[in-house]
Kinemage of the C-alpha trace (Angstrom):
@kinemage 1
@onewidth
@group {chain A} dominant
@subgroup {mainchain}
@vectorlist {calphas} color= white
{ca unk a 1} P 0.000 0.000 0.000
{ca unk a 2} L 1.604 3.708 -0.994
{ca unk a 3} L 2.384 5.816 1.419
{ca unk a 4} L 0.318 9.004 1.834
{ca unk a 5} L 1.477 12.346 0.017
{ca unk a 6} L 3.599 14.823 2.219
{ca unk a 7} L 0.769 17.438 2.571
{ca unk a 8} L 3.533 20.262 2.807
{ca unk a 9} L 4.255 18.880 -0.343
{ca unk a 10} L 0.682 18.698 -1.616
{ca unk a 11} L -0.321 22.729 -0.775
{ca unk a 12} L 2.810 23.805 -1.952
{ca unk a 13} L 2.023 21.886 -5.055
{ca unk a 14} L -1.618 23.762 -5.548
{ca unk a 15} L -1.537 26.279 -8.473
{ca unk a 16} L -2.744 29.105 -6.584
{ca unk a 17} L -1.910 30.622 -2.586
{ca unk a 18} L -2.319 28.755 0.258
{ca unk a 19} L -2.826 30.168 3.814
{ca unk a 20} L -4.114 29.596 7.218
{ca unk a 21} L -4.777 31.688 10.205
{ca unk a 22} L -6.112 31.991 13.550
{ca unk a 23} L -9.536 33.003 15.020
{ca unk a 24} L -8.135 36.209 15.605
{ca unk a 25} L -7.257 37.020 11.621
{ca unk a 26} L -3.697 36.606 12.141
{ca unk a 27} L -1.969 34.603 9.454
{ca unk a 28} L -0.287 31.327 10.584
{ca unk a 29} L 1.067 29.910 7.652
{ca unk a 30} L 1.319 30.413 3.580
{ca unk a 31} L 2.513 27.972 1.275
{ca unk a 32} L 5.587 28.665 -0.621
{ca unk a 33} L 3.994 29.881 -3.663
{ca unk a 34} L 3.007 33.146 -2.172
{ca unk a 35} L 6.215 33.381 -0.683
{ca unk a 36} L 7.977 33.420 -4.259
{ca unk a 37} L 5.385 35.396 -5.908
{ca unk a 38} L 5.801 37.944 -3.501
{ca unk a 39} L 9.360 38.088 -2.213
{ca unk a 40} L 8.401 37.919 1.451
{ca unk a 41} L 9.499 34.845 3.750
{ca unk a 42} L 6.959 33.058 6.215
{ca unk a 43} L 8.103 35.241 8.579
{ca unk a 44} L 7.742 38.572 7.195
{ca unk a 45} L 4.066 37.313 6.614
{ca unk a 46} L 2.691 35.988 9.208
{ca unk a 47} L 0.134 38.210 11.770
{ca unk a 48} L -0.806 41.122 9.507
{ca unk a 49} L 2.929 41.426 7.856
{ca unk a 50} L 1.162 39.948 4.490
{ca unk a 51} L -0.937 43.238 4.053
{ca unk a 52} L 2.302 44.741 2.997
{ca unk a 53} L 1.682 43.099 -0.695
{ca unk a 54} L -1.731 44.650 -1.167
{ca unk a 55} L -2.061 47.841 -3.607
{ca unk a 56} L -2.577 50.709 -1.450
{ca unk a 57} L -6.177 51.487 -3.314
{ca unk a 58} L -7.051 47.882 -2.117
{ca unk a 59} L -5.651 47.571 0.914
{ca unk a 60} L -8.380 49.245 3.470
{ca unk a 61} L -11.144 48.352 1.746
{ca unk a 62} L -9.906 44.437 1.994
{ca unk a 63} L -8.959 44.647 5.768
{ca unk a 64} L -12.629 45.872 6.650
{ca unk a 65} L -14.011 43.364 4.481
{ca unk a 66} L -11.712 40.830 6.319
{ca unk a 67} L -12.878 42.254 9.705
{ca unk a 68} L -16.583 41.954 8.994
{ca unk a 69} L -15.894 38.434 7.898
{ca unk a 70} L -14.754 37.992 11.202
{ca unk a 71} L -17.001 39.109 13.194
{ca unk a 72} L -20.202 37.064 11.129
{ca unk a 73} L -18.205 33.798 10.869
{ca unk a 74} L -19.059 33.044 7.480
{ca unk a 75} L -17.334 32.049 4.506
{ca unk a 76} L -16.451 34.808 1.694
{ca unk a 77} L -14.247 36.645 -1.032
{ca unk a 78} L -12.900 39.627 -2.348
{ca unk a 79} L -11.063 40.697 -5.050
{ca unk a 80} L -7.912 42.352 -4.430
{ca unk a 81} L -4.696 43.054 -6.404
{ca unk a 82} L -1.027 41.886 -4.918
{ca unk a 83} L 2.747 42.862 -5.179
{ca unk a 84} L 4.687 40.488 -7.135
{ca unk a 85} L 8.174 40.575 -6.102
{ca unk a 86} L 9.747 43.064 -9.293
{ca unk a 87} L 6.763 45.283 -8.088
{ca unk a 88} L 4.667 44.283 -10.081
{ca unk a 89} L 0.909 44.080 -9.159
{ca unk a 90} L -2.003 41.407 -10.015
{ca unk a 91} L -5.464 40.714 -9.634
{ca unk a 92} L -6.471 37.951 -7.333
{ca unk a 93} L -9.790 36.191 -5.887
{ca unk a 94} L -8.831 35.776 -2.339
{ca unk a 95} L -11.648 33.197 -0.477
{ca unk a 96} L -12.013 32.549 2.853
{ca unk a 97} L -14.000 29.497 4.665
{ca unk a 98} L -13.870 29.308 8.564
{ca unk a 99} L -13.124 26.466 10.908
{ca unk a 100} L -15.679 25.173 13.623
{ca unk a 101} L -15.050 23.677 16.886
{ca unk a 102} L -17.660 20.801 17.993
{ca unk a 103} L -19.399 23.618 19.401
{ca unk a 104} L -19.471 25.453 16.040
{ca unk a 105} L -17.132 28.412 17.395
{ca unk a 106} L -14.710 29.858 14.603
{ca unk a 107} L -11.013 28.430 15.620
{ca unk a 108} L -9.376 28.980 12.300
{ca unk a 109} L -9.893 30.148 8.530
{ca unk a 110} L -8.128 28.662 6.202
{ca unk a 111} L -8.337 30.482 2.537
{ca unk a 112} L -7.024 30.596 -1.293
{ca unk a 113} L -5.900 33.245 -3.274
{ca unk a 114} L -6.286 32.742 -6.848
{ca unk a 115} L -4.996 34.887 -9.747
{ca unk a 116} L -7.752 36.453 -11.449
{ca unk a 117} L -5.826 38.958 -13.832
{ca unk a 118} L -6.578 37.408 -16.980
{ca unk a 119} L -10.524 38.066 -16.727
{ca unk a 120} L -9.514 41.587 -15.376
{ca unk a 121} L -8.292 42.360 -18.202
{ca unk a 122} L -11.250 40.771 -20.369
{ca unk a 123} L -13.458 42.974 -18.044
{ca unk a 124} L -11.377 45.812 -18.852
{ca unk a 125} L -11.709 45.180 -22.382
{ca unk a 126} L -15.476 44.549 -22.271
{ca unk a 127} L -15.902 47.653 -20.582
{ca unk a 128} L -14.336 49.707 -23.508
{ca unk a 129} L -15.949 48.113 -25.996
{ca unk a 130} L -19.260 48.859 -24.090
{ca unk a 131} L -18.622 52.172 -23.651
{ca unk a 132} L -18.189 52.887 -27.223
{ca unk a 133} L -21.238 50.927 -28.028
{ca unk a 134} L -23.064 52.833 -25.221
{ca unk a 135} L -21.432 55.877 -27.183
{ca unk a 136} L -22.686 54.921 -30.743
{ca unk a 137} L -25.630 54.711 -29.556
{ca unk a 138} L -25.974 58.102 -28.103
{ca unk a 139} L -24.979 59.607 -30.973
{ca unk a 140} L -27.488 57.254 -33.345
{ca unk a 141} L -29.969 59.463 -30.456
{ca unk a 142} L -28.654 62.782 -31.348
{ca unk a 143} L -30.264 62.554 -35.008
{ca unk a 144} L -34.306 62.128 -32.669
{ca unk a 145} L -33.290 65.109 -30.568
{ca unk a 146} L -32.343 67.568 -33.180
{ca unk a 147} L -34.985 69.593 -33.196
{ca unk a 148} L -35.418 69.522 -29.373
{ca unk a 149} L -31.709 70.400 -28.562
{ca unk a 150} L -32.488 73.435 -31.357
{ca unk a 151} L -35.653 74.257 -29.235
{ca unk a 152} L -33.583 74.782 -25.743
{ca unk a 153} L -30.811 76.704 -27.156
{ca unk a 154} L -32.466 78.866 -29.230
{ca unk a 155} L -34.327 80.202 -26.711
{ca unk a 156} L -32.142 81.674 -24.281
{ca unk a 157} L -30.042 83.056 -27.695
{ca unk a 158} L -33.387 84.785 -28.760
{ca unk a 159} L -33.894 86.147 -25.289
{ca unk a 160} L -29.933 87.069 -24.694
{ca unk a 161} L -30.447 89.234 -28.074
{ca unk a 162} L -33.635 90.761 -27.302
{ca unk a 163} L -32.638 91.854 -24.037
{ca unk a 164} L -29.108 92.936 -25.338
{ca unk a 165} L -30.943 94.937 -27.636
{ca unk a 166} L -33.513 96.404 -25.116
{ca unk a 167} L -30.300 97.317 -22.765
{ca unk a 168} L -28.838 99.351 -25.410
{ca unk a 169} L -31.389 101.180 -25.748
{ca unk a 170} L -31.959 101.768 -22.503
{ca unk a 171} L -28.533 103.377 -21.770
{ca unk a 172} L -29.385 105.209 -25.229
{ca unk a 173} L -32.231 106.792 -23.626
{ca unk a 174} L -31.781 110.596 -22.149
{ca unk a 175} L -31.123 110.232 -19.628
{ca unk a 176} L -30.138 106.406 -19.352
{ca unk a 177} L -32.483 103.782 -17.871
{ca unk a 178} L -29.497 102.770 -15.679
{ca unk a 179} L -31.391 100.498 -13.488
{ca unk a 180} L -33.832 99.132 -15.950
{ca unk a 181} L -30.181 98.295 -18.568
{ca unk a 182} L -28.831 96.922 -14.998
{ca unk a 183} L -31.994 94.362 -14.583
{ca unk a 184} L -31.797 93.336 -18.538
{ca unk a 185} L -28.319 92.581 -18.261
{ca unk a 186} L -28.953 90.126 -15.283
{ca unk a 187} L -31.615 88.598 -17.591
{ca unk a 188} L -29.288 88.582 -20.549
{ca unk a 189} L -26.859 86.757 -18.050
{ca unk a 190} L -29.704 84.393 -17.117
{ca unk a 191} L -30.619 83.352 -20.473
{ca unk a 192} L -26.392 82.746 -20.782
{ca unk a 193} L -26.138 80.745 -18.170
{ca unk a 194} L -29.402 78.250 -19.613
{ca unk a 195} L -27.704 78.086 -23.248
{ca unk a 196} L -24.554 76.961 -21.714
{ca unk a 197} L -26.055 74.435 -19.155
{ca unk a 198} L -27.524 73.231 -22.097
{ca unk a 199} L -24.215 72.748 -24.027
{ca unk a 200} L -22.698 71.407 -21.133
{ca unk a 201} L -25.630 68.410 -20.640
{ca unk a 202} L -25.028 67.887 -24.369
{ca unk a 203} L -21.444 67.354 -24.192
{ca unk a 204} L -21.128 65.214 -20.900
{ca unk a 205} L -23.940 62.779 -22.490
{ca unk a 206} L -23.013 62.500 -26.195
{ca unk a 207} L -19.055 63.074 -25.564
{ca unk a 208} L -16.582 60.061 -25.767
{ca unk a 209} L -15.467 58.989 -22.235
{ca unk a 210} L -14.033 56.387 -20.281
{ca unk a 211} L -15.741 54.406 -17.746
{ca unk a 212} L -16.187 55.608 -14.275
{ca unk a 213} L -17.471 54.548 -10.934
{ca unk a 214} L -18.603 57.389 -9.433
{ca unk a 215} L -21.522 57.759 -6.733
{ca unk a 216} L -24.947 58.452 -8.981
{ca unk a 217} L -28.141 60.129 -7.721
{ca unk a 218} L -30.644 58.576 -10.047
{ca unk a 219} L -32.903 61.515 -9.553
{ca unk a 220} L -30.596 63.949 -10.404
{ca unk a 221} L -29.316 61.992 -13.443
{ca unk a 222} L -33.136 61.501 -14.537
{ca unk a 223} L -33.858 64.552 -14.024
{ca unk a 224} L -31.060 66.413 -16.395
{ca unk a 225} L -31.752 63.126 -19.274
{ca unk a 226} L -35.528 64.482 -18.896
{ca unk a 227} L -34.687 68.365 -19.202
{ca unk a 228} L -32.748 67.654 -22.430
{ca unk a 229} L -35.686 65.830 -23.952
{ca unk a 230} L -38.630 68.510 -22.519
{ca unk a 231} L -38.491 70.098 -25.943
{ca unk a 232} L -38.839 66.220 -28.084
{ca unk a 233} L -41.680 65.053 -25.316
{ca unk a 234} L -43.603 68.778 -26.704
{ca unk a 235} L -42.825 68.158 -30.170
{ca unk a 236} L -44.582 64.573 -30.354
{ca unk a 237} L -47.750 66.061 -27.478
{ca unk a 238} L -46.430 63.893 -24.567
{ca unk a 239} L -47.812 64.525 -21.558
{ca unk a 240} L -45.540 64.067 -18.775
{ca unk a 241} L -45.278 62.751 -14.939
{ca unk a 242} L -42.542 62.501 -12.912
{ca unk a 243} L -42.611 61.201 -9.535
{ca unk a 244} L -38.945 60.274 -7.621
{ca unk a 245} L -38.884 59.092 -4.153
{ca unk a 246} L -37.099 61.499 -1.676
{ca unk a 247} L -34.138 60.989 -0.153
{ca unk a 248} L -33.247 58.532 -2.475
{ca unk a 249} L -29.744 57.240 -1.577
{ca unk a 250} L -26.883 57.636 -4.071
{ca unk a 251} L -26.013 54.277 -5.839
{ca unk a 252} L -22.401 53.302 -7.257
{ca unk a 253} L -21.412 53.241 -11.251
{ca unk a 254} L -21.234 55.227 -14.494
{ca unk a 255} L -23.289 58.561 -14.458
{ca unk a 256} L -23.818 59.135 -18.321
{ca unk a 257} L -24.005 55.172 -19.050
{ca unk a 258} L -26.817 54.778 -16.895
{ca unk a 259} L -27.920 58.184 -18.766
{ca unk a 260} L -27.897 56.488 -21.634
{ca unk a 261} L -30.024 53.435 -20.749
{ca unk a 262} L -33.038 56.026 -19.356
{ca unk a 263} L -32.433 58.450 -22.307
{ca unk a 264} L -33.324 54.741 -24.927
{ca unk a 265} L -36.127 54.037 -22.343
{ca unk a 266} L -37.900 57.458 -22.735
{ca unk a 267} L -37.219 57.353 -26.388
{ca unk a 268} L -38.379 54.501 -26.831
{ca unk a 269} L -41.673 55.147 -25.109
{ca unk a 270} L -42.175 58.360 -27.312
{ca unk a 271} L -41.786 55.999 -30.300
{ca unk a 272} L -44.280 53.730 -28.759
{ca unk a 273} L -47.009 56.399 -28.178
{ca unk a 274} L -46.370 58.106 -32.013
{ca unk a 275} L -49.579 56.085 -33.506
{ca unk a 276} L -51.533 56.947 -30.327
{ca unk a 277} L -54.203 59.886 -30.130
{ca unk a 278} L -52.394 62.942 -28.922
{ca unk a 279} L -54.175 63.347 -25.577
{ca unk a 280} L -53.904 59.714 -24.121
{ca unk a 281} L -49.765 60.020 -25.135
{ca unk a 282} L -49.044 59.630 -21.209
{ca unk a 283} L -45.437 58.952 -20.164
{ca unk a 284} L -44.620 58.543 -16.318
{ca unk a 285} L -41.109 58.243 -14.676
{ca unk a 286} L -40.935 57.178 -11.350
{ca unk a 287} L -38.309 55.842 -8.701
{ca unk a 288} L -38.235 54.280 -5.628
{ca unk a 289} L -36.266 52.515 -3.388
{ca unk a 290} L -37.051 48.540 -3.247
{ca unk a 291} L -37.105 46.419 -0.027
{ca unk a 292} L -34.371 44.203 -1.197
{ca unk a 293} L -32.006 47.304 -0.980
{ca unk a 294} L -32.074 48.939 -4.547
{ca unk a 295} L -32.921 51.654 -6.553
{ca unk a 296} L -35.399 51.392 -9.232
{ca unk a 297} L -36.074 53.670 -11.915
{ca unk a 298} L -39.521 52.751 -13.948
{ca unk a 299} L -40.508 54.533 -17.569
{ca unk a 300} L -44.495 53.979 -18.044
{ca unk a 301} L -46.012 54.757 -21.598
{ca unk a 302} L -49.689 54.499 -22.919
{ca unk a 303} L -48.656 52.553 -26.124
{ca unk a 304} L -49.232 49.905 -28.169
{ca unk a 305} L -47.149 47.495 -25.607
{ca unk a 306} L -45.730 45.045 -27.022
{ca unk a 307} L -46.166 40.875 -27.617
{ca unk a 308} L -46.245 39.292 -24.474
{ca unk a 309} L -45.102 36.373 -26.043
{ca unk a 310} L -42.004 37.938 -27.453
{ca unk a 311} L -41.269 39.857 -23.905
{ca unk a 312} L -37.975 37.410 -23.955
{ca unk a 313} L -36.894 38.398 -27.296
{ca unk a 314} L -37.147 42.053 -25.954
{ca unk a 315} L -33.153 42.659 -25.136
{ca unk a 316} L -31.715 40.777 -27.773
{ca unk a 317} L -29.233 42.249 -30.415
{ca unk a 318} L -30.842 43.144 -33.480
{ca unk a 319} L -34.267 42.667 -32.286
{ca unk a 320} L -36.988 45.192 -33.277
{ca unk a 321} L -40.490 45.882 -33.838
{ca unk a 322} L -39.658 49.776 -35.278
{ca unk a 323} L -39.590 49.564 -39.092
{ca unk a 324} L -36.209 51.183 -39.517
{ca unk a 325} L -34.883 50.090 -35.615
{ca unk a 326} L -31.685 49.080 -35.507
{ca unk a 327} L -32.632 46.588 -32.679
{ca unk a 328} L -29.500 47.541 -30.039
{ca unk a 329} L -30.853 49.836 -27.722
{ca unk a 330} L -31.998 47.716 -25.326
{ca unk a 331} L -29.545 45.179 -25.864
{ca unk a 332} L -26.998 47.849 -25.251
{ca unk a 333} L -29.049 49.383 -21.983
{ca unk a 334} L -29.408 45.879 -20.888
{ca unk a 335} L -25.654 45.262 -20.773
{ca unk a 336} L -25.048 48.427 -18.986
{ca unk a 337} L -27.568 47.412 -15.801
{ca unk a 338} L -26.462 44.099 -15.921
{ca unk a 339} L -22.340 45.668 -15.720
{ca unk a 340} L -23.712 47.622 -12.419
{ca unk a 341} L -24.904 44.054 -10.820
{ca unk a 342} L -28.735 45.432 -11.471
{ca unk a 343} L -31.490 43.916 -13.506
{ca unk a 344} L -33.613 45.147 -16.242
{ca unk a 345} L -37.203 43.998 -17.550
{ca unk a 346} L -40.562 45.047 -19.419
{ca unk a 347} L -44.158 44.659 -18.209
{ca unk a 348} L -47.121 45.016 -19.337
{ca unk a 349} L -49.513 47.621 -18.233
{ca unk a 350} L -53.274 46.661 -16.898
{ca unk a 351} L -54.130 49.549 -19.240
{ca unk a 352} L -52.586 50.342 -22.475
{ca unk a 353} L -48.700 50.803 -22.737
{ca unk a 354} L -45.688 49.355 -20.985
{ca unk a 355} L -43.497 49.912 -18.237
{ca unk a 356} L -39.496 49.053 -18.653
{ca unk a 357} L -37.753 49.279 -15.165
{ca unk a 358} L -34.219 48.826 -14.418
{ca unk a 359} L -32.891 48.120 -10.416
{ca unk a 360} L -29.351 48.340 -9.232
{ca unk a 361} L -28.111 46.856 -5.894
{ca unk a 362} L -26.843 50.033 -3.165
{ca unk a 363} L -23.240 50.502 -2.925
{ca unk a 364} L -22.853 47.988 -0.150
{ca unk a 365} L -24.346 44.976 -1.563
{ca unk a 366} L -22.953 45.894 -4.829
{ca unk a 367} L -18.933 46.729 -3.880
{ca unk a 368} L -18.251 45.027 -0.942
């Protein structure tokens, strides 16, 4: 009968980092993988020495996920990146499973690192090539909100050059209208101000960018998609409700991406509602907060709906039920939810119309 395998032998022999340590967190022991990966001996490890190797952006937010872990007893994993030894660093899954006593008190943890940076990168490449579908897409928009970005600008322009016009003539006057020139340059300055908050909406949602993780208010980022498309809703005789929870809390991910998804959404609705008799074109926006801890934004229409039996075919690429749709809108919004961890999905109204919703987990259930 063979004799059984050195285990020293074994863990060292497992293509990925081994390591144990006690109740208390501190690490007891790491197989010699992680010791040549990252230059450090057991020694220098062990305790909390090992939290030398972790990037500085990782390292705290790691160490309180570690702590929590703790404290609840329970099995997890976090993503973190490490310190090779020629400095360079690397994305790893590091898991972590606790030990029970008879009495099913936490003694031990025993856990595995395992290096992860090869889907990094294919995440990082996804998430360009996302972004500049997100981005062809907004700019496939811009043709539908022509006339409606013309609208908005050109009316603070008319109104800076009628009031320019009225101040001259003011200070023309004998004597001058000081204070009345004084009150139509604050209105010229007004109407400045509008054109160029206009301009600046325009460029941060149709401009090429990279991806960011930034903290979003959902009303806020509603509410400037909805202002840019006051002047298209008009145009086509939509009538429009808006109702956002207060004190909504802030969720985590890219501002003008998930602009993107609720400027297709409302676009899409208008499209719905274009064969539909101008007063009964209703269009609702709404958000709440959800007991299972997310945020959920909901775009209602009074349209034709849509097949209930093609409700999965909905999100696909390519699908369309617009005669000259492209069919990648929602495919494209879809993707961007599903990126932030959040879920999106059509219903049905009990009246006429539909209602597309999107949800996305709070910051910590989504990043922790």
């Amino acid at each position: 009968m063979p004799n059984p395998p050195d285990l020293s032998h074994l863990v060292n022999a497992v293509p990925g980092f081994i390591w144990s340590a006690g109740a208390n967190g501190e690490v007891n022991f790491i197989n010699q993988r992680w010791c040549d990966y990252t230059g450090m001996t057991q020694q220098q490890a062990s305790g909390h020495g090992w939290t030398a190797s972790l990037h500085p952006e990782d390292a705290e937010g790691l160490l309180h996920y570690w702590v929590a872990l703790m404290q609840e007893g329970t099995a997890g994993e976090y993503e973190a990146r490490l310190r090779r030894q020629d400095g360079v660093y690397r994305w790893f899954l590091i898991r972590a499973v606790p030990q029970h006593d008879e009495h099913g008190t936490v003694v031990g943890w025993y856990g595995e690192n395992t290096d992860i940076e090869g889907r990094k990168q294919a995440e990082e490449a996804l998430d360009k090539v996302r972004s500049e579908m997100a981005h062809l897409a907004r700019v496939a928009s811009l043709g539908a909100l022509t006339a409606s970005i013309a609208h908005e600008v050109n009316q603070p322009l008319a109104g800076i050059v009628t009031n320019a016009g009225t101040c001259l003539r003011m200070l023309a006057a004998d004597p001058p209208n000081v204070e009345g020139a004084m009150e139509t340059a604050r209105r010229t300055l007004r109407d400045g101000n509008r054109a160029a908050d206009v301009i600046k909406r325009l460029h941060a949602l149709f401009a090429r960018h990279s991806v960011m993780a930034e903290a979003v208010d959902v009303n806020e980022a509603a509410h400037e998609v909805v202002t840019l498309l006051l002047g298209e809703l008009r145009r086509n005789g939509v009538v429009l409700q808006v109702q956002f929870a207060k004190d909504l809390p802030a969720i985590k991910g890219d501002r003008v991406q998930l602009q993107q998804v609720i400027l297709n959404l409302i676009l899409n609705a208008v499209e719905a509602m274009r064969e539909v008799p101008g007063a009964l074109r209703q269009l609702r926006i709404s958000t709440t907060l959800e007991p299972r801890q997310c945020v959920q934004l909901a775009v209602r229409d009074s349209g034709a709906g849509f097949d209930a039996t093609a409700v999965g075919r909905l999100f696909d690429a390519f699908y369309t039920t617009k005669p000259n749709g492209m069919g990648m809108g929602l495919s494209i919004s879809r993707s961007i939810i599903e990126h932030h961890q959040g879920e999106l999905w059509a219903t049905l109204n009990d009246g006429p119309g539909a209602t597309f919703h999107f949800c996305i987990p709070l910051p910590d259930l989504l990043w922790e």
